[in-house]
Structure formats: C-alpha cells, structure tokens
C-alpha positions as CSV (number, residue, x, y, z in Angstrom):
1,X,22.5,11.9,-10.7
2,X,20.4,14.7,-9.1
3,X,17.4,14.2,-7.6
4,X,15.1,14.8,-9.9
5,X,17.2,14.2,-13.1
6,X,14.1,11.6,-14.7
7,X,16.0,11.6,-17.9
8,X,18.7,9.9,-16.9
9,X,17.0,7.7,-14.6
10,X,15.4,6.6,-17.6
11,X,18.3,6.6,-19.8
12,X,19.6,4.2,-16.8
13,X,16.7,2.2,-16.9
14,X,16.5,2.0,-20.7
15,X,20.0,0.0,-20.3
16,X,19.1,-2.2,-17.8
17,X,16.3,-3.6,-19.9
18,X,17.6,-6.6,-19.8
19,X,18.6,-7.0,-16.2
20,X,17.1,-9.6,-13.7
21,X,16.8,-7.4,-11.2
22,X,13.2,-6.9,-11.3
23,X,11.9,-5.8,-8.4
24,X,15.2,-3.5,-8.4
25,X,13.4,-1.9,-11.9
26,X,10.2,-2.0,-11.0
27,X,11.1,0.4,-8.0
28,X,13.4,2.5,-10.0
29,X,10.4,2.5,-12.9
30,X,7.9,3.7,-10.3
31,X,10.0,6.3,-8.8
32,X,10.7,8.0,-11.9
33,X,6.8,7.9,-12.6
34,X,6.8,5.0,-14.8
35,X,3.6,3.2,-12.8
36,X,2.7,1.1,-15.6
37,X,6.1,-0.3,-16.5
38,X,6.9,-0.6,-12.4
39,X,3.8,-2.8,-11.9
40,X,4.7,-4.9,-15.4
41,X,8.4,-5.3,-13.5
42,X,7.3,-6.4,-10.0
43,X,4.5,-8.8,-11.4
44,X,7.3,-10.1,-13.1
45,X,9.0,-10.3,-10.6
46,X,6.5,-12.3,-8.0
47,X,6.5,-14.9,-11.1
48,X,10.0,-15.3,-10.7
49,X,10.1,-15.0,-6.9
50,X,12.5,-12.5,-7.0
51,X,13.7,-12.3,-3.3
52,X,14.3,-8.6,-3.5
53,X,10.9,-7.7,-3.5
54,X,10.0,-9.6,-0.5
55,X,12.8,-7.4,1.3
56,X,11.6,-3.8,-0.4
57,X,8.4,-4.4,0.9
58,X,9.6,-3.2,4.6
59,X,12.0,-0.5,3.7
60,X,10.9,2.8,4.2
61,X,12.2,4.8,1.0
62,X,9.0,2.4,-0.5
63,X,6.6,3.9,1.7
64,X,4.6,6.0,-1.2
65,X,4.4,2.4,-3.3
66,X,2.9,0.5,-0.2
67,X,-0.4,2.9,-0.2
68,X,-1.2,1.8,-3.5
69,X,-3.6,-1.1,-4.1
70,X,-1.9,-2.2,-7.1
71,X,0.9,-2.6,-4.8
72,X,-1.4,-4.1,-2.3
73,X,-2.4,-6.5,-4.7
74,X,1.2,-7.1,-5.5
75,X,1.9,-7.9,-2.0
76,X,-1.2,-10.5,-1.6
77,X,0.5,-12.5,-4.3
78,X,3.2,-13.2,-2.2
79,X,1.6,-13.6,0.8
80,X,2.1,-10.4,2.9
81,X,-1.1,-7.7,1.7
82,X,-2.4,-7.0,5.0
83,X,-4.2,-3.6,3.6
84,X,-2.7,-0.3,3.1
C-alpha cells in the first residue's frame, strides 16, 4: 500500500471493524485522518485495558498523536498524561 493510499487504508480498516485490536485501529483511524473514529477506538480501548496502547504511547511513529490533548486526556486515563 503506498503511502498515502487513504482509500485502502480505509478499505483495510472497514474490514477490521470487528477486530480487538483497538488501540491498533485507533492508530491506523488517526493516521489516515479519521480523529473522530481514532479517539472512539482508543477510549475503547483504555475500557478494555488494551495493553497495546500503553506500549504505542512511547513509540515514535506516534509522535504527531501525543501533542494532542485529546490524546493527552487519553493518556491520563491510564495513568501516564504528563502534558504534551
């Protein structure tokens, strides 16, 4: 998949719907510019203390997410928002 092929990171998306990977999702959602769905995902996924999202909060391919308060806020719920 190219770079910047959103369509079919959607498409793949779209098919994972279903998946319980979400904080896996919710990263993939926000990438592709999806921010509402990607914060639905990873609140979803602090609820079912999904152990992914503790370790994609350090990697730095999420860098862009971290800056965000919503993602912040995110963070907080689980016990690591130190500010942005």
């Amino acid at each position: 998949m190219a770079k910047h092929d959103t369509v079919s990171a959607k498409r793949v998306l779209a098919s994972l719907e279903k998946d319980a990977r979400l904080a896996q999702r919710g990263f993939m959602a926000y990438h592709i510019g999806l921010k509402d769905s990607a914060y639905t995902l990873l609140e979803r996924a602090v609820v079912a203390r999904d152990p992914v999202l503790w370790v994609m909060t350090g990697v730095p391919y999420f860098d862009a997410i971290r800056r965000e308060a919503r993602f912040q806020s995110v963070l907080k719920r689980i016990g690591l928002g130190t500010g942005g």
